[in-house]
PAZAPA-4460 file (N, C-alpha, C; in steps of 0.05 Angstrom, whole numbers, plus 32768, in hexadecimal, padded with zeros to 4 digits):
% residues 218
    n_x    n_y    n_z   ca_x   ca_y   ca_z    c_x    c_y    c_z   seq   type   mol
   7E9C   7F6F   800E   7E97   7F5D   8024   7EB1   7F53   8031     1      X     A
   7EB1   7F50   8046   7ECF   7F49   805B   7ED0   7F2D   8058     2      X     A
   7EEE   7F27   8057   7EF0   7F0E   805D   7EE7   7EFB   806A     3      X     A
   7EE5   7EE2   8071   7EE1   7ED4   8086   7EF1   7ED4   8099     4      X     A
   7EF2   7EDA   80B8   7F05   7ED0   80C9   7F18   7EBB   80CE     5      X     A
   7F2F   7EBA   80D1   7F43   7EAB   80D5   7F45   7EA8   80EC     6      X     A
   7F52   7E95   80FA   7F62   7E87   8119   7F7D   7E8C   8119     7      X     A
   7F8A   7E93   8125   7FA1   7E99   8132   7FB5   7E92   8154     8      X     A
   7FBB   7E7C   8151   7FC1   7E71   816B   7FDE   7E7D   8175     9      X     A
   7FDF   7E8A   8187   7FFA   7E94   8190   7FF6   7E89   81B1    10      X     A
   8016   7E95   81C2   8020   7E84   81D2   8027   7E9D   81E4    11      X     A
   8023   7E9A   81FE   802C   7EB7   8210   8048   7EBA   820D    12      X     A
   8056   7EDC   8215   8066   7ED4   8211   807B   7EE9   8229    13      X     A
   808F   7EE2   8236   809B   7EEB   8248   80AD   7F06   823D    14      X     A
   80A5   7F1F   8240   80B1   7F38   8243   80CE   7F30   8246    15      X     A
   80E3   7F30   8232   8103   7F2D   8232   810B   7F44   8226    16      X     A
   8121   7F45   8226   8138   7F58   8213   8131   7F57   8201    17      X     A
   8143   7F63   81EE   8147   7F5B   81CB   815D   7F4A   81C8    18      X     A
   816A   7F42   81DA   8178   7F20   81D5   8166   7F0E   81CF    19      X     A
   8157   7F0E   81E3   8138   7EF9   81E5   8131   7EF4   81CD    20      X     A
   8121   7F15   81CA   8118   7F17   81A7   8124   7F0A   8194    21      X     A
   8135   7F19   8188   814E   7F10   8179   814F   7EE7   8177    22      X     A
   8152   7EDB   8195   814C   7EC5   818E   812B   7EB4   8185    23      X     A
   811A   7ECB   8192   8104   7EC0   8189   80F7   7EC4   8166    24      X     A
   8103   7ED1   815D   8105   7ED5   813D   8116   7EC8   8133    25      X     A
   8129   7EBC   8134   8141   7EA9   8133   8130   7E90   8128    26      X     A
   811D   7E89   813D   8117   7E77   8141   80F8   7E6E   812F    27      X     A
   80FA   7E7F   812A   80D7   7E84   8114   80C5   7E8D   8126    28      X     A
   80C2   7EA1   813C   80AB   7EA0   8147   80B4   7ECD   8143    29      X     A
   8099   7ECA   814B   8094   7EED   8143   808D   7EF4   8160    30      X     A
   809C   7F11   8163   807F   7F14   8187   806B   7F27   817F    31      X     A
   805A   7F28   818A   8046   7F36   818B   8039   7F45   81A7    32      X     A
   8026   7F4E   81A2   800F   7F5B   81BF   7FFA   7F5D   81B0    33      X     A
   7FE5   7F52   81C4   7FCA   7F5C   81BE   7FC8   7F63   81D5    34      X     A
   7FB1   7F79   81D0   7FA5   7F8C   81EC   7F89   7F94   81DD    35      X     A
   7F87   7FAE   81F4   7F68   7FB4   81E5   7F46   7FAE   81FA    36      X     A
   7F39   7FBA   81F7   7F20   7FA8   820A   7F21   7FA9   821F    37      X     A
   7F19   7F99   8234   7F18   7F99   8250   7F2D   7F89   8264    38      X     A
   7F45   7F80   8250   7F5D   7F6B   8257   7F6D   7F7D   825E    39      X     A
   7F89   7F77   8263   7FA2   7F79   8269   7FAD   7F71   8246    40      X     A
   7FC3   7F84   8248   7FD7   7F7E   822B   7FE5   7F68   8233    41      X     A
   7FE2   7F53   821F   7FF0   7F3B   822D   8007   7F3B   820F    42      X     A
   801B   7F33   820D   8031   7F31   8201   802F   7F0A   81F9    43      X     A
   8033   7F06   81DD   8036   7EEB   81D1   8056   7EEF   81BF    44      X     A
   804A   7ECA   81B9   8060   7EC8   81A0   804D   7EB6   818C    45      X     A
   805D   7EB5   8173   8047   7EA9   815C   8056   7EA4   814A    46      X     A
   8055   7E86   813B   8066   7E7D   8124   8064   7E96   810C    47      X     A
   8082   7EA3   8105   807A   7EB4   80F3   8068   7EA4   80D2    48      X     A
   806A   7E90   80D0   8056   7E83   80BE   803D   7E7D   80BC    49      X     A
   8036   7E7D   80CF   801D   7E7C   80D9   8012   7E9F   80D9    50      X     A
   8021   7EAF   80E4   8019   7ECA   80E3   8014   7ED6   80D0    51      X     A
   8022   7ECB   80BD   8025   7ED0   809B   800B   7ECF   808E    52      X     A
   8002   7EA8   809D   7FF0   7EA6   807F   7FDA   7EAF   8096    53      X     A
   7FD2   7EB9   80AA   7FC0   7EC1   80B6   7FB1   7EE6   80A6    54      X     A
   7FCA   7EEC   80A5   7FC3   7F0B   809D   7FCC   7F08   8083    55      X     A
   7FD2   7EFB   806C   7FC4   7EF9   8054   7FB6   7EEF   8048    56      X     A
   7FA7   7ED3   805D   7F93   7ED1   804D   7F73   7ED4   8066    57      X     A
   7F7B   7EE4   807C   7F6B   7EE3   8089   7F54   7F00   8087    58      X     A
   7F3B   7F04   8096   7F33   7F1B   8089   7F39   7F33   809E    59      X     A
   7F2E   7F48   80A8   7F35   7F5C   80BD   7F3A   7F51   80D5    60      X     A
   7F22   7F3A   80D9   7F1D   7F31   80F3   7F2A   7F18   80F8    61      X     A
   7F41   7F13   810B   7F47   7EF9   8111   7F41   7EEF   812F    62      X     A
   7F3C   7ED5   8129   7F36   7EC9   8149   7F4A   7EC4   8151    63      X     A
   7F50   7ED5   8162   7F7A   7EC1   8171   7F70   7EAB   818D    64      X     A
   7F7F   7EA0   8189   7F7A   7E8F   819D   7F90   7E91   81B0    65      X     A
   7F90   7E95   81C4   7FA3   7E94   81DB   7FA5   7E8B   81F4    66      X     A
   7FB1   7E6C   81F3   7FAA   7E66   8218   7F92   7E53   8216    67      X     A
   7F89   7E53   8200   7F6A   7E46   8200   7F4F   7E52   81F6    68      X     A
   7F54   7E6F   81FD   7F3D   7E82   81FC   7F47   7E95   81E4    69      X     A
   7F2C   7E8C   81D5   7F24   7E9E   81B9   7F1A   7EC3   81BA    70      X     A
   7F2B   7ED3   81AF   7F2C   7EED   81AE   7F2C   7EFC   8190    71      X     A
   7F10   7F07   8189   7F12   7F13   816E   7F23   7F36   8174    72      X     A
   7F36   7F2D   815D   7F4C   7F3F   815E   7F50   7F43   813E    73      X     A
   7F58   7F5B   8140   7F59   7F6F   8122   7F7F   7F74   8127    74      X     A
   7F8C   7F70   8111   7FAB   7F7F   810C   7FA6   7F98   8112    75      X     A
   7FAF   7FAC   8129   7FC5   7FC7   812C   7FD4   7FCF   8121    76      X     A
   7FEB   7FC4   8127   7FFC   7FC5   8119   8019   7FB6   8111    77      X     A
   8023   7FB7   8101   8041   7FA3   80FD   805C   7FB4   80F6    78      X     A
   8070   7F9B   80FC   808E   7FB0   80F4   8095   7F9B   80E9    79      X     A
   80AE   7F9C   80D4   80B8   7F8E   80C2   80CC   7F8F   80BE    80      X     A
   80E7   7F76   80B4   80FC   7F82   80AF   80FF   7F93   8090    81      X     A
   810A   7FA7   8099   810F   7FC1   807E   811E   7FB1   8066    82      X     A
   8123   7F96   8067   8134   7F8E   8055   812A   7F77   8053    83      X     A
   8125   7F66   8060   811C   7F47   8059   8100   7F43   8057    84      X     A
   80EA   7F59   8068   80C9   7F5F   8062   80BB   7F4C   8079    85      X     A
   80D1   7F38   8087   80C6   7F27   8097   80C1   7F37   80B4    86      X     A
   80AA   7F2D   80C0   8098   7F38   80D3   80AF   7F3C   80EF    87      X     A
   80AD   7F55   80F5   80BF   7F4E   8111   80B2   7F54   812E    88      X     A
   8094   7F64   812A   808D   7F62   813F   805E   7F69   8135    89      X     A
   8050   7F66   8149   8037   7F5F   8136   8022   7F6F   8157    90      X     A
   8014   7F80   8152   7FFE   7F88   816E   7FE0   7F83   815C    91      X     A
   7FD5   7F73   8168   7FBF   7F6D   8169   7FA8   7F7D   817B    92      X     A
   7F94   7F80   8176   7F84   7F93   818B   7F62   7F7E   8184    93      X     A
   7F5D   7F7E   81A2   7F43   7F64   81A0   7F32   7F81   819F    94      X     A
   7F18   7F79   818F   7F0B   7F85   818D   7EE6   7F75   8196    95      X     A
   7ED4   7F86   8195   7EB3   7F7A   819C   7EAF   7F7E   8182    96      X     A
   7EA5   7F67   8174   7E95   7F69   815D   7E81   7F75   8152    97      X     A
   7E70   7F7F   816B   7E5B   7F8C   816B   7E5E   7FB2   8162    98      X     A
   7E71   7FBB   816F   7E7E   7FD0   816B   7E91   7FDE   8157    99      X     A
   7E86   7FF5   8149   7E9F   7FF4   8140   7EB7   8003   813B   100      X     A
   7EC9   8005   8124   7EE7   8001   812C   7EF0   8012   8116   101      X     A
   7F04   8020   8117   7F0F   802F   8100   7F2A   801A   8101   102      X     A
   7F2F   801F   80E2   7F36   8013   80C8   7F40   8017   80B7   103      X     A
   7F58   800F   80B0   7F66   8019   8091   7F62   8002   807D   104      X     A
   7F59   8003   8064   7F5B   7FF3   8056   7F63   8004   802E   105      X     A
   7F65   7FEB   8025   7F72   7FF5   8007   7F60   7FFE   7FF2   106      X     A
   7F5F   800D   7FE8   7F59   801F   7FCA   7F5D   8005   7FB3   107      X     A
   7F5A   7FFC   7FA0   7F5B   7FEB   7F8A   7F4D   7FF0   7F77   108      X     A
   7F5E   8004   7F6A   7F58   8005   7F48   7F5A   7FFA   7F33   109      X     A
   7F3F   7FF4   7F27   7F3C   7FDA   7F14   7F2A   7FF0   7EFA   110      X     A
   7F32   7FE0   7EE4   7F31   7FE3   7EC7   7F41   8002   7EBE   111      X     A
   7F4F   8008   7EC8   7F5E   801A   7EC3   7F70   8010   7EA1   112      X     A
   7F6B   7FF9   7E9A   7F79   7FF6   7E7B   7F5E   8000   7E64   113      X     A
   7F47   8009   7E74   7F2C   8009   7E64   7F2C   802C   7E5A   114      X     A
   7F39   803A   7E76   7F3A   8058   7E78   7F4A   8066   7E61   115      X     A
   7F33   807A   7E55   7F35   808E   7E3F   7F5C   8091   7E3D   116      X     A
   7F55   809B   7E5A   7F78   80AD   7E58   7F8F   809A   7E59   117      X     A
   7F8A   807E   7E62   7FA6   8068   7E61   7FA3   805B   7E3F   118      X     A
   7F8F   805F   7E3B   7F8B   805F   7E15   7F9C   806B   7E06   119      X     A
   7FA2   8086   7E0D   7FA7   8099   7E01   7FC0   80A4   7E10   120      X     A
   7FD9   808D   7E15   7FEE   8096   7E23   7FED   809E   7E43   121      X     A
   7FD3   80AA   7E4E   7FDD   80AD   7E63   7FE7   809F   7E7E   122      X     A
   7FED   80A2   7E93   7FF5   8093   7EAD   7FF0   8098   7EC9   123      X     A
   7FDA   807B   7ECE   7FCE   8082   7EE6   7FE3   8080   7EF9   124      X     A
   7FD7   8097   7F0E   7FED   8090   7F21   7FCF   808A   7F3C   125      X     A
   7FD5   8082   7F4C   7FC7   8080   7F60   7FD8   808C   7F76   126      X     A
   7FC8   809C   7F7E   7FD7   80B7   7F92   7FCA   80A7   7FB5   127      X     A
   7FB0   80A6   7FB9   7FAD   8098   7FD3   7FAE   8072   7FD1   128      X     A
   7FB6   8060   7FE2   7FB3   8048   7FE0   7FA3   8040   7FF7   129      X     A
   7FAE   8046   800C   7F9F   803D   8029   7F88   805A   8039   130      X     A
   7F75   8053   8037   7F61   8062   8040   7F5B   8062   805A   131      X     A
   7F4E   8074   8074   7F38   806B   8088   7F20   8067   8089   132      X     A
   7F1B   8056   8099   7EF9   8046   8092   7EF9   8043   80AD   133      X     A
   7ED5   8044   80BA   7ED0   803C   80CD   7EAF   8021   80C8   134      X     A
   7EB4   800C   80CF   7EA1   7FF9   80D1   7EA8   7FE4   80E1   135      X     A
   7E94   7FCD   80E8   7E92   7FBA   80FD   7EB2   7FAC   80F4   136      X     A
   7EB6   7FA1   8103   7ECF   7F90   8101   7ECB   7F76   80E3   137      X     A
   7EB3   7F6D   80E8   7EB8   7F5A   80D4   7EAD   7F5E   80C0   138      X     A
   7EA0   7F7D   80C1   7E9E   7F88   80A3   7EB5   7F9F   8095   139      X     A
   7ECE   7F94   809F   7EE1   7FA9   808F   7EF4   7FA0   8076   140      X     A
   7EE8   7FA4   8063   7EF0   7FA2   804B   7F10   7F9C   804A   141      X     A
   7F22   7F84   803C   7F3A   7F85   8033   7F3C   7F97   801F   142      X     A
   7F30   7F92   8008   7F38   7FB9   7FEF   7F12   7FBF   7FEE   143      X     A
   7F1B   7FDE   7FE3   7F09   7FEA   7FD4   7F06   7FE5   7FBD   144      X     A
   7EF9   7FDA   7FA1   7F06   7FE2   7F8D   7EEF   8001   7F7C   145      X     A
   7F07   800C   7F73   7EFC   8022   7F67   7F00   8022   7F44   146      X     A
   7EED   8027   7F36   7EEA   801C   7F24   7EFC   8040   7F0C   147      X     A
   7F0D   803C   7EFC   7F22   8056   7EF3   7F15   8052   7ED3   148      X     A
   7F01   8042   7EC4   7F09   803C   7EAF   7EFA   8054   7E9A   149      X     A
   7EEF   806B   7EB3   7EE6   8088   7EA3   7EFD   80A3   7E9C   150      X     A
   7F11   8099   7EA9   7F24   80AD   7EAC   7F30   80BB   7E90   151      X     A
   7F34   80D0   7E8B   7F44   80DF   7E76   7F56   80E9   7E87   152      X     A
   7F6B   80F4   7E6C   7F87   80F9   7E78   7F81   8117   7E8A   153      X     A
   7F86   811A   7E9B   7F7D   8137   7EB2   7F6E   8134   7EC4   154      X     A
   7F52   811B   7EC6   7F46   810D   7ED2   7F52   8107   7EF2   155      X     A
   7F48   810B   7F0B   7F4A   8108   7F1F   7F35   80F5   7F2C   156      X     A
   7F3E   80E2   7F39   7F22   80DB   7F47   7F22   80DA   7F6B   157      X     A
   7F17   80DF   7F79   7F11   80E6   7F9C   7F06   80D7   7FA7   158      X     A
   7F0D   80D3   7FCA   7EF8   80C4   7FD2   7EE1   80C0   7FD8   159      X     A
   7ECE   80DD   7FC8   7EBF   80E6   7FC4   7EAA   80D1   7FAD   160      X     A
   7EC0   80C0   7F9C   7EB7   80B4   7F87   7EB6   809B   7F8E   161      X     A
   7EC5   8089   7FA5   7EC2   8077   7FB0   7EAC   806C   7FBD   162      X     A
   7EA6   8055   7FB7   7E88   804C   7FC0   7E8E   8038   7FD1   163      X     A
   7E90   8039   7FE7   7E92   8026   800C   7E77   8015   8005   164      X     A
   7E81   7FFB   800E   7E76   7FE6   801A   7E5B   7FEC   8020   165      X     A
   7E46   7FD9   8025   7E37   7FF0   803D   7E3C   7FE2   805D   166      X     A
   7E3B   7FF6   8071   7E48   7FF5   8084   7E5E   8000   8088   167      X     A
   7E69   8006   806F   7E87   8017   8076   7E85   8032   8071   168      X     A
   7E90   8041   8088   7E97   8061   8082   7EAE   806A   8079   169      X     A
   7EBA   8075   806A   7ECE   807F   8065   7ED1   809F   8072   170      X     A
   7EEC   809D   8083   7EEE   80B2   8095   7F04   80CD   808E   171      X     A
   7F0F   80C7   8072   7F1D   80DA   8066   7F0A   80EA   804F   172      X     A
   7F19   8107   8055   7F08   811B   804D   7F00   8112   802F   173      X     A
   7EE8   8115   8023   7EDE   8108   800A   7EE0   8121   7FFC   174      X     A
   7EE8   8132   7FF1   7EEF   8145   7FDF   7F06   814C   7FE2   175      X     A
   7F24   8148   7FFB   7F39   8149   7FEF   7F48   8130   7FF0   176      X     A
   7F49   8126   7FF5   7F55   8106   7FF4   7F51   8103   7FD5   177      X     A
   7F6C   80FF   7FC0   7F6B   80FA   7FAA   7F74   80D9   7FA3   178      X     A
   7F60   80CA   7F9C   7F6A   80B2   7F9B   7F7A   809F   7F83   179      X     A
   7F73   80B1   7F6B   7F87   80AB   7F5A   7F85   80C5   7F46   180      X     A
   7F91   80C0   7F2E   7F98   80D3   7F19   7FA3   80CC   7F02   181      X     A
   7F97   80D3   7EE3   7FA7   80CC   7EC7   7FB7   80E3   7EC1   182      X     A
   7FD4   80E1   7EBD   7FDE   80F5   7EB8   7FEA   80F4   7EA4   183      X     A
   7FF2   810D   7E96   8000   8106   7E71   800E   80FF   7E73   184      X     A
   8017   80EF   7E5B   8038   80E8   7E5C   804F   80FB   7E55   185      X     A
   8065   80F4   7E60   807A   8100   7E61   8086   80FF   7E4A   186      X     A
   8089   8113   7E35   8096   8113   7E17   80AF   8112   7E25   187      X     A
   80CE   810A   7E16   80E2   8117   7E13   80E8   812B   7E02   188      X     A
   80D8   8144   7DF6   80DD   8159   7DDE   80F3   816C   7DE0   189      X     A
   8102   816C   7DCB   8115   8183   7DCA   8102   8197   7DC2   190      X     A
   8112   81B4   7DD3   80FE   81CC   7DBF   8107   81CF   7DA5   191      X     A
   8100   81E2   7D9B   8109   81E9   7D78   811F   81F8   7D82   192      X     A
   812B   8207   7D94   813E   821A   7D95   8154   8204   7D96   193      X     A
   814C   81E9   7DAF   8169   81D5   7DB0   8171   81C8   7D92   194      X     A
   815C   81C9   7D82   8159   81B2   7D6C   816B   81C5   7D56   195      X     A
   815D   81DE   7D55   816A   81F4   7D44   818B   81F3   7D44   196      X     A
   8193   81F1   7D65   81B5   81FF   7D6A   81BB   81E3   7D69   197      X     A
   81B0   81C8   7D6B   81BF   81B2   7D61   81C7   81B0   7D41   198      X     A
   81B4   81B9   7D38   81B2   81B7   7D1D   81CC   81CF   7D0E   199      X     A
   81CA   81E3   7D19   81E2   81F9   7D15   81FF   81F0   7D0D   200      X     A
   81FF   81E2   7D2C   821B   81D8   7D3F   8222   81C3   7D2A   201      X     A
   8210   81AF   7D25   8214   819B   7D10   821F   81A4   7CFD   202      X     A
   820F   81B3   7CE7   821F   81BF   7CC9   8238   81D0   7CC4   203      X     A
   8241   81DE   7CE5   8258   81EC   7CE2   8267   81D5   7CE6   204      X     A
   826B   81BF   7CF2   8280   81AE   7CF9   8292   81A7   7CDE   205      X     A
   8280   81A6   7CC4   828C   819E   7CAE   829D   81B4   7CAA   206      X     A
   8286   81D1   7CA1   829D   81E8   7C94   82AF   81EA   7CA7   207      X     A
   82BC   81EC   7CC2   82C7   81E9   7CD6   82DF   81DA   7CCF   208      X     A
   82DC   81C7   7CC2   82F0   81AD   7CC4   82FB   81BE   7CA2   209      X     A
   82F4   81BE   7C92   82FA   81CA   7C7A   830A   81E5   7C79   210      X     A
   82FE   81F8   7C87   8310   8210   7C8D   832D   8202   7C9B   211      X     A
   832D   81F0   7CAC   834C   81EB   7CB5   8355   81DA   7CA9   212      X     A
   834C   81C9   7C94   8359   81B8   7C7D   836B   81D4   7C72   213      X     A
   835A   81EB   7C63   8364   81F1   7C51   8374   8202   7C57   214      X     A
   837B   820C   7C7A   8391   821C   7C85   83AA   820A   7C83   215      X     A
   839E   81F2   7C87   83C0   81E1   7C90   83CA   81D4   7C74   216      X     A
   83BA   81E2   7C5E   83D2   81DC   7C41   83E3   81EF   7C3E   217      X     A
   83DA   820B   7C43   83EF   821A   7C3A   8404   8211   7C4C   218      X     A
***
């Protein structure tokens, strides 16, 4: 089930340089665009704190408010700084509730400490995390969870094995999309041939040292 909707109040915002920018992140505020629908792309700005706790604790669907007037709007997309993780720029896209919307949301594998093969040394890896889904806006799931705790070591599981919401489609191919995997563990083993010529190399070192003792008496 999807979150509840959140509010989001942002502020128009005048098309500048990247001086502009630059000071408008300075300053705690993030820019953004929403577009989408039967509007014009209008360009905002928005306390990056507020943006924060909007899209982590909010659900797919947020109400932005802009100017006065309430707009249910879904995240597009975001950019970030590569080093500090803080938000540098955020597109919003208003969407009709009634209609619906394709969707990425998360994979979440749970009891994987229960599974045969993490018993028995092995290591899940989870190979897909973010999937496509198509459903209404305010039925789009934050995770999937997929349940791993049948797995043995060689065990594969697909999104074939994933069980959607109801209301949600999942739009990646369901027999090759691999969404996780137990794999063996990685021995460090010497072979017997390295173990053998260590073992060799070892015992001559003594007679070795003894043959030139007993050259340098005479």
């Amino acid at each position: 089930m999807a979150a509840e909707e959140t509010t989001l109040t942002v502020a128009p915002r005048e098309i500048e340089g990247s001086r502009a920018v630059r000071r408008l992140r300075r300053s705690g505020l993030v820019p953004g665009i929403v577009y989408g629908g039967d509007a014009d792309p209008v360009p905002f700005q928005v306390d990056a704190r507020e943006l924060r706790n909007a899209l982590a604790h909010g659900g797919a669907v947020i109400q932005l408010t802009l100017d006065g007037a309430k707009t249910p709007v879904v995240l597009k997309d975001h950019h970030r700084h590569p080093v500090s993780g803080n938000m540098l720029h955020v597109d919003l896209l208003r969407v009709d509730l009634s209609q619906r919307i394709t969707a990425t949301t998360i994979v979440e594998l749970i009891n994987a400490e229960d599974a045969p093969g993490i018993k028995t040394g092995g290591v899940l890896e989870q190979v897909t995390r973010e999937i496509n889904i198509e459903a209404l806006p305010t039925e789009i799931p934050e995770v999937i969870e997929l349940d791993v705790s049948h797995l043995a070591i060689g065990d594969s599981v697909y999104l074939s094995d994933l069980k959607p919401p109801e209301g949600v489609a999942l739009l990646d191919d369901l027999d090759e999309t691999v969404l996780a995997s137990v794999l063996a563990p990685r021995l460090s083993v010497e072979s017997e041939d390295e173990i053998e010529t260590e073992t060799e190399v070892a015992g001559e070192k003594p007679a070795e040292a003894a043959s030139e003792g007993e050259g340098s008496e005479g």
